[in-house]
N, C-alpha and C positions, 0 to 999 in steps of 0.2 A: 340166487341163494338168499335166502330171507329168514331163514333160522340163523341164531348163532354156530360158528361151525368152532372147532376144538382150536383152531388158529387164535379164532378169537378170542376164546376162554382166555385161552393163554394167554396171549396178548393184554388183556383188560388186567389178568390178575398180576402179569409181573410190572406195568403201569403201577400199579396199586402195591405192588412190595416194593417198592423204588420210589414210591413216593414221587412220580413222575405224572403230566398232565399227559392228556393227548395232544394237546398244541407242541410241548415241550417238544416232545419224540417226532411231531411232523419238523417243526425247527429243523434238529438236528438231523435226522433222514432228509429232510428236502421236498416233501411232497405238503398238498395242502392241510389244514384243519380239514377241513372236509372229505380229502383221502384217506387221510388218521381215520377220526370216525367212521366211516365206512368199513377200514380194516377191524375194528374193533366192536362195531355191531352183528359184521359177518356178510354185510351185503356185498362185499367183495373183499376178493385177496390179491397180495401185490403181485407187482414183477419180483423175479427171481432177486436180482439188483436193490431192491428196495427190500426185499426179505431181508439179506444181506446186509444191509446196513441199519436193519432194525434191529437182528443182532447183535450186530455190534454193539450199539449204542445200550442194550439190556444187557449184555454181558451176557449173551448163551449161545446157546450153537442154534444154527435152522434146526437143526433136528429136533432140536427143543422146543421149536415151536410151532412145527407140523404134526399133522396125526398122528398119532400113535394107537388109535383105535380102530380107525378105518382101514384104508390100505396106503401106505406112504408115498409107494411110487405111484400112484395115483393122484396121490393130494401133489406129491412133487411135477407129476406132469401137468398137472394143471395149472400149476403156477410157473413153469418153462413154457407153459403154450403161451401164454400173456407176454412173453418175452422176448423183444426182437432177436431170433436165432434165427439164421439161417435151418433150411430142411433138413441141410446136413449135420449143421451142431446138433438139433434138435434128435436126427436119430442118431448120433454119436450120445447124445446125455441117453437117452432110451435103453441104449445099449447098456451101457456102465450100470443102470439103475435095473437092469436085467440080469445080468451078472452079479449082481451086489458086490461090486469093488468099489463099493462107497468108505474110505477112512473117517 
């Protein structure tokens, strides 16, 4: 991935309405400066677990900060494939996200 992807957008602009660095948001998530930046150029996107906690810390939902342009269970499986799941979990998330019993 080498374009900015709509994760990132988001990501770089609500940095920037919070008045937050990217070092800041690695801090508190736990990953490096240089995973930050990564997420935020676009060259890659996190684990599910660290989307999770980048939320948190912006105060928004993952859905806020996944595609909404593209296709989401898309962008969502992509970022569950990066994520130590079991095959099983993996097509149990599939499922749910097929169904749309997402709350």
């Amino acid at each position: 991935m080498t374009e900015s992807t709509d994760f990132a957008k988001r990501l770089e602009a609500l940095l920037e309405e919070r008045g937050m660095t990217q070092l800041e948001l690695a801090a508190r998530v736990g990953v490096t400066r240089a995973a930050m930046s990564r997420y935020v150029s676009g060259d890659r996107e996190p684990r599910f677990v660290t989307l999770v906690r980048i939320a948190e810390e912006l105060d928004v939902r993952v859905e806020d900060l996944i595609s909404s342009a593209g296709d989401p269970v898309q962008t969502a499986l992509r970022i569950v494939a990066r994520t130590p799941l079991t095959d099983e979990e993996k097509a149990q998330f599939r499922k749910v996200l097929d169904e749309g019993d997402i709350e």
